[in-house]
Phi, psi and omega in degrees: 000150197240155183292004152284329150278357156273285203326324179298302223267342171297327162281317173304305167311340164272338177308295209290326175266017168287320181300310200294316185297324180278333159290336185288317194286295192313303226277319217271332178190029170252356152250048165253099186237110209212136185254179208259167191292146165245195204269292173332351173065028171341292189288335182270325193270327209299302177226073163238139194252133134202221213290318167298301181296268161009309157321292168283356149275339161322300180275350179261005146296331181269326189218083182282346177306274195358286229273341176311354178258008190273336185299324181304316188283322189279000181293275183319313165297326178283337156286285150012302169289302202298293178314299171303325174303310165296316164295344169262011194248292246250320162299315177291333185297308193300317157287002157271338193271330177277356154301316265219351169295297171311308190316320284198330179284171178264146184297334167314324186269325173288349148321302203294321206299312183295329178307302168333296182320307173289343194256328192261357152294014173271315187302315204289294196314300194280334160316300176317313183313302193294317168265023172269301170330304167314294180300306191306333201286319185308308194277346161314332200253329169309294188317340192254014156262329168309304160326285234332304163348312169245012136147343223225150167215127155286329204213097157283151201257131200331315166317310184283335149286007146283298183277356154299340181056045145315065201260035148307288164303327189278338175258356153322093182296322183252035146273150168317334189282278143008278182310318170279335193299305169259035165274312193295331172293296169289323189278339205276331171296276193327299175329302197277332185298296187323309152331291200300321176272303171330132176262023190247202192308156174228052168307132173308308177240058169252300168324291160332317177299287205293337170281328175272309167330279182320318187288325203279011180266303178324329230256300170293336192296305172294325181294193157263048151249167207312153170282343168305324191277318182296324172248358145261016157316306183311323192301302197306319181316315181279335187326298197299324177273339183274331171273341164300323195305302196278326166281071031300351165319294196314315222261012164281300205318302183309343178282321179289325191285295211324288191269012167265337167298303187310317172293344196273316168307307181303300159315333172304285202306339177287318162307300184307325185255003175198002146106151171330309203297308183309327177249020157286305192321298170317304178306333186287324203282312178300354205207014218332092163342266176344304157311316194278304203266003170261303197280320161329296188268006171272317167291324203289314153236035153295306179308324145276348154299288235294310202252321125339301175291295173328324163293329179277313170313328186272031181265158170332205180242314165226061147265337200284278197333312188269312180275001150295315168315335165236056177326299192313323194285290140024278207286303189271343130346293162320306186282331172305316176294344176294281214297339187287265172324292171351319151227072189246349201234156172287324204265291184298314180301301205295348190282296152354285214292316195277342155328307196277304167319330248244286170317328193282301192285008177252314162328281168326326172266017177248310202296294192313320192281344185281323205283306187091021162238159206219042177280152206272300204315354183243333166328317211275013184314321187291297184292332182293301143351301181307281176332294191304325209284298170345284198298343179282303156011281220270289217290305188272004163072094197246331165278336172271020190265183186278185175301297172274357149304309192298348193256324175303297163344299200295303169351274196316320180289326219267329189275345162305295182303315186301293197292348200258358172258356135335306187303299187291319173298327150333288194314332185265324178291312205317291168289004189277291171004279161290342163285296168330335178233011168234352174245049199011040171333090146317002172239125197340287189291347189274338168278327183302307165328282195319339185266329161316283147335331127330297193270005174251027177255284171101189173286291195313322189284006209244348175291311200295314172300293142050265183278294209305326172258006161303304181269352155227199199265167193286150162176161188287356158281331165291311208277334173320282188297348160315275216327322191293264212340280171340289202298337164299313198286311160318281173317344209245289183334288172318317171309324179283342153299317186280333154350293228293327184308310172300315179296322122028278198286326189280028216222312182311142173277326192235146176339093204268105189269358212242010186300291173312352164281303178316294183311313180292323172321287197296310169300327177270002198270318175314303182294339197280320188320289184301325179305279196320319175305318198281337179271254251318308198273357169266322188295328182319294143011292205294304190296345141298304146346287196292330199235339180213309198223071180284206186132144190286348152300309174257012151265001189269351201249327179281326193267347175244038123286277200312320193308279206303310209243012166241293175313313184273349158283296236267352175279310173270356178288288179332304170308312186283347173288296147330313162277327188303300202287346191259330126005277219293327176322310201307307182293314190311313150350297189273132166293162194236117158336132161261219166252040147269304219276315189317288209282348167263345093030249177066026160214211203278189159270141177285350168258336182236009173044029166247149167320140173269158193226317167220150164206182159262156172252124182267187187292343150283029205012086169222150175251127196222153172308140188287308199279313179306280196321330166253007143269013165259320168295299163000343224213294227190126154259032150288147145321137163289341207229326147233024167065018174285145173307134168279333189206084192319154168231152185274126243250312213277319202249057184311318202290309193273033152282126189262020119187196160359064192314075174084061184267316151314114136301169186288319148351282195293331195305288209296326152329305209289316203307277137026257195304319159327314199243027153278097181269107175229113184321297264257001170269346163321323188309264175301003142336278169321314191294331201247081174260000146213120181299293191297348195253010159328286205309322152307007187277022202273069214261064170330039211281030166220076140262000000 
């Protein structure tokens, strides 16, 4: 990419972030609805109640004529509030939904809109200038009427000191003469940017107009005139940019309507023909978020570093003595005070988030670059991060706490996300694991990684529980992150038994038959763990819900936690049980070889092509390994070899037939077929590797429950 195309895509990105900063100002103090002081001292009489009040609510019970109009009057106030609250309510919405519009254009229009921006923030300058200039000179001419009076004059007017060639007084830097010059000097700059930007007609002697408009309060400044002329100069000056300003606004608007209708269409037509997501999809990537919203909250607290570190600097030499000694301290204040601000806002938390996906998602390519692997599927580690970080957010009112609650909060939350991103490295070592030890990778460091990583998801939760109850008190944000730990810890372990099982086996001279029990044994014991783990954190849950923080977000969070990672495990644990034992009947079912029929016989299995030692015989009399033969009921109750049925089900019990409806077409038949009559080791591999298919399915390690 060449540097003119990031200087582009950098500036497109800065255009996007001025919206975010005014939603950010509105969210930030346009919903404080706080009401106003009346005269009557409304908020302190109204409802402080105590014994002496009481009294005096007593007697205006006895005499309710008198006192009805102060009720009237609090009547009027109280509408009053209701009204100014409601009318800021209804400005701040309106300025976040024209923010958030603006955010939302394609940059050719947002060009124009900042072009637009810019020119009348031009008009606003030389007006301010033009009056400011104004008031010295005004007050310059008071003071010398004033002299005048008493016998002395202070002040001539810049004319008469041009032809007198006083250039004494015209080089005077804190004369007056100065002061128009470089007024004169701003305004003749404002002038030519204003010409260059303004978006309306550009007729030759509108330009001319617009160079005298600008010039002429400087202009007038130099004459000797009344101060009435003199102080509405500035008003009249701006007129001519101002009115160019609103005559392109009027005569743009049908245009501005044109094309926010043509996009609302065009966003229809887009819905209708490729679905909601698909065209949210689209905007994120166009509007590139992420992007937009990092740099928002990387400026929002550079600018509070900025005006921090200034204050600590700007002490005396000796407090800066006492405060290099407590540098450290210093520092973490600041930073405590970053992290504070950072997330006081909705804008600011979404700023947050995209910081921490940013950090998440590189955490993740440095474990992939440790691993040697380069799977797409674990990339989404940032964004899952994201979602989670959001939700915590969201969950815990993390903008509606006080300062120091929210920085505990922010923690609490940051130590949720460390362990629930433990989870995801799992996930990602996990399949390395079992590749590694079922296709008899010789190579060396790549186990040596993998197992590193193993021992520090760990060594680390077991540190971190550890510190953690050393150092606070029992409470339901500790027993959460136990579970999370634990439950990591579980998981690592179990990957490492079924490692270890494999490596066992791939070691072996001869056929292991009894490996796939073992592996599902070690595997449900796992899955039993995390079910438990998952009834723990919902009741956990629940006692928060009930008792410390309730809210419709985490009760809407509580109810797709119980769905997913409690109903829908305890449903597919169920299932997968159910199908093993109606498997293992099947075989039991089936007659067993003895060692005669074996040696006369003499050959392989048809399904893992290893010596047979034991088999079944099924009713097409073919022999096949009990555990090979039932990881083929997994799948199918055909023969692998002349597709005849293995095992009648009885027409009457459809529900304990174990199967699997047509899930093989006659394709995979002929495929399975096929493949029998290749004898080739390299099918050894998956076997081994999927030596329980169905308990796959339990692999589901949800951590943002």
């Amino acid at each position: 990419m060449s540097f003119r195309t990031k200087l582009l895509d950098f500036v497109y990105v800065i255009l996007r972030v001025p919206p975010l900063f005014i939603i950010d100002e509105l969210l930030r103090i346009g919903f404080e609805f706080g009401l106003p002081q009346g005269d009557n001292n409304y908020s302190n009489s109204s409802f402080e109640v105590n014994d002496a009040g009481a009294s005096v609510i007593g007697e205006e019970l006895a005499y309710t004529m008198p006192d009805y109009p102060d009720l009237v009057q609090y009547d009027d106030q109280f509408y009053k509030a209701i009204l100014v609250v409601a009318f800021k309510y209804i400005l701040s919405c309106l300025g976040i939904v024209t923010a958030v519009c603006v955010f939302m254009l394609w940059t050719k229009h947002l060009v124009v809109v900042y072009t637009y921006l810019i020119s009348v923030g031009i008009v606003f300058v030389s007006f301010w200038t033009n009056v400011n200039t104004m008031k010295i000179m005004i007050s310059a001419m008071t003071a010398n009427e004033t002299a005048s009076g008493m016998g002395t004059q202070v002040y001539t007017s810049i004319l008469e000191d041009l032809l007198s060639l006083d250039v004494g007084r015209l080089l005077d830097p804190n004369g007056y003469a100065f002061i128009v010059i470089q007024n004169y000097a701003m305004q003749c700059m404002l002038a030519f940017i204003f010409s260059y930007v303004y978006l309306g007609p550009r007729y030759p002697i509108i330009q001319k107009c617009l160079l005298v408009s600008f010039m002429a309060p400087s202009i007038l400044a130099i004459l000797p005139l009344p101060v009435s002329i003199l102080h509405h100069a500035p008003v009249f000056a701006a007129l001519l940019p101002l009115a160019l300003v609103k005559f392109i606004l009027w005569y743009s608007a049908l245009t501005v309507i044109q094309t926010v209708c043509g996009c609302y269409q065009r966003a229809c037509n887009f819905v209708s023909n490729f679905g909601l997501s698909a065209l949210v999809e689209r905007e994120w990537v166009r509007l590139n978020v992420p992007v937009v919203l990092r740099t928002f909250w990387l400026l929002r607290v550079t600018e509070h570093a900025v005006s921090l570190l200034s204050d600590y600097f700007s002490v005396s030499d000796d407090q800066q003595a006492q405060h290099n000694l407590l540098a450290f301290t210093a520092m973490f204040s600041i930073t405590k005070s970053l992290l504070v601000s950072g997330c006081e806002t909705l804008t600011a938390v979404l700023g947050m988030t995209s910081i921490v996906s940013y950090i998440c998602h590189y955490v993740g390519n440095f474990f992939q670059w440790i691993l040697l692997t380069e799977d797409d599927d674990d990339r989404s580690i940032g964004t899952v991060s994201a979602i989670l970080f959001y939700i915590l957010a969201l969950q815990t009112g993390l903008t509606g706490l006080d300062p120091e609650k929210r920085f505990i909060r922010l923690c609490r939350n940051f130590c949720l996300l460390f362990t629930a991103l433990l989870h995801f490295v799992h996930n990602i070592v996990n399949p390395l694991l079992m590749s590694l030890s079922a296709s008899h990778n010789p190579s060396l460091h790549r186990h040596v990684r993998a197992l590193a990583v193993c021992t520090f998801l760990i060594l680390f939760p077991a540190s971190l529980l550890i510190y953690l109850w050393s150092q606070h008190a029992t409470s339901t944000w500790l027993l959460a992150v136990s579970a999370f730990s634990i439950e990591v810890i579980v998981k690592v372990v179990v990957s490492l038994m079924i490692y270890s099982l494999f490596l066992v086996d791939a070691y072996r001279s001869s056929f292991w038959e009894k490996l796939d029990d073992y592996v599902y044994y070690i595997r449900a014991f796992g899955n039993t763990v995390e079910f438990c783990f998952g009834i723990f954190l919902f009741f956990n849950g629940a006692w928060i819900l009930i008792f410390e923080s309730g809210g419709a977000i985490r009760a809407v969070m509580m109810c797709i936690h119980a769905y997913f990672n409690i109903w829908c495990e305890a449903r597919a644990g169920w299932s997968v049980f159910m199908k093993r034992r109606t498997a293992v009947n099947k075989i039991n079912s089936l007659p067993e070889a003895n060692t005669e029929q074996l040696h006369r016989l003499d050959d392989v299995c048809a399904i893992c092509y290893q010596e047979m030692r034991s088999a079944k015989i099924t009713r097409c009399n073919h022999f096949f390994h009990g555990v090979c033969l039932r990881k083929w009921l997994y799948v199918q109750d055909h023969c692998p070899l002349c597709h005849d049925i293995l095992y009648k089900v009885e027409m009457e019990t459809p529900k304990d037939s174990f199967r699997i409806g047509d899930m093989v077409d006659s394709s995979n038949n002929e495929a399975s077929t096929s493949a029998t009559r290749n004898n080739s080791d390299e099918t050894e591999e998956p076997i081994y590797q999927n030596s329980s298919p169905v308990t796959l399915e339990q692999q589901s390690a949800n951590v943002t429950r």
